[in-house]
Every structure is written in structure tokens, then in C-alpha cells.
N, C-alpha and C positions, 0 to 999 in steps of 0.2 A: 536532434533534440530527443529522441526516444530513446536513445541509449544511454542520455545524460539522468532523464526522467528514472529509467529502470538502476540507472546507478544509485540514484539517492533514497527510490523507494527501499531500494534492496538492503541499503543502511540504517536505513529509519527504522526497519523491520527489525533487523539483527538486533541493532542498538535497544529498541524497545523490547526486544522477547529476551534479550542476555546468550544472545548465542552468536559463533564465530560467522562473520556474512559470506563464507565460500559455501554454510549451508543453506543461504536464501537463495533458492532459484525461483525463477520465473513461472516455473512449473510447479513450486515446492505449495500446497492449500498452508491455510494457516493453521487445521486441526493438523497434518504433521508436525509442524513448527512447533508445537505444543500449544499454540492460541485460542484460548474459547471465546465466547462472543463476546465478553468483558475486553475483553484483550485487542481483537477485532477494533473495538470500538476505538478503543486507547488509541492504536495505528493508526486509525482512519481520523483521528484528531490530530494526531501530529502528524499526517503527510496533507492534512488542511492546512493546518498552518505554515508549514514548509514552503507550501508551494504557493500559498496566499489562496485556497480556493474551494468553493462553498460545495460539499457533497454529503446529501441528503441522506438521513435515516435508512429510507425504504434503498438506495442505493449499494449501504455499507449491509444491509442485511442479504442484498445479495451478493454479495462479495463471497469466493471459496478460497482462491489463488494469488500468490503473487502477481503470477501476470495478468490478473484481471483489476487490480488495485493499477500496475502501471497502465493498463489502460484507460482505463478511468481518467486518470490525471492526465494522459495525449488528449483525451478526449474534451475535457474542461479546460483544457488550453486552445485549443483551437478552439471552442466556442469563444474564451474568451477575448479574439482576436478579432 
């Protein structure tokens, strides 16, 4: 499941920032990516709806990383199990 998760986040990303997704890594923050908080926000609205799953304000504000978005989303899914 986690790799399936990382694979879509890491689409969602590319797809929403307009860049090729071999430069979305797990590692990659979104201020590299070129993302500011505007932007941030946008991503974090479509991997809600992506994944059907409610993640809070003060949660996306602390968001820095890719791999900290896909974990988020392992982690709302297993709650919501």
C-alpha cells in the first residue's frame, strides 16, 4: 500500500506544480519544488480528494516534504480502517 500511496502522491505533485514526476522525490520539500504555501494548500486539496480523506489546516501547515504528505495519507488510512 505505501508504495502505491507514494506513487500517486508523487503524481499529484508533479501534475499540480507542472513539472516532470522523476523530479518528485520523497525527499524533495515543496519550497524546492518551487511550492509556496498557496500551492501547498492546492496539493493538499487534491491528494484529499484523491484519496477520499479529510486532512486538517494545522496539519498541511506543517507539512515541508514529499514524504511527509505520503505519510500522512498511510497514516489516514489506517485510521481509517
Amino acid at each position: 500500500m505505501g508504495q502505491d500511496v507514494a506513487d500517486r502522491v508523487q503524481q499529484i505533485v508533479a501534475q499540480q506544480l507542472g513539472i516532470p514526476p522523476a523530479e518528485v522525490l520523497a525527499s524533495s520539500s515543496f519550497a524546492d519544488l518551487g511550492a509556496d504555501s498557496f500551492a501547498v494548500v492546492e496539493l493538499m486539496l487534491a491528494i484529499e480528494e484523491a484519496f477520499d480523506l479529510p486532512i486538517t489546516d494545522a496539519e498541511v501547515e506543517q507539512l515541508r516534504t514529499v514524504g511527509e504528505a505520503i505519510s500522512l495519507v498511510v497514516a489516514r488510512q489506517r485510521q481509517a480502517r
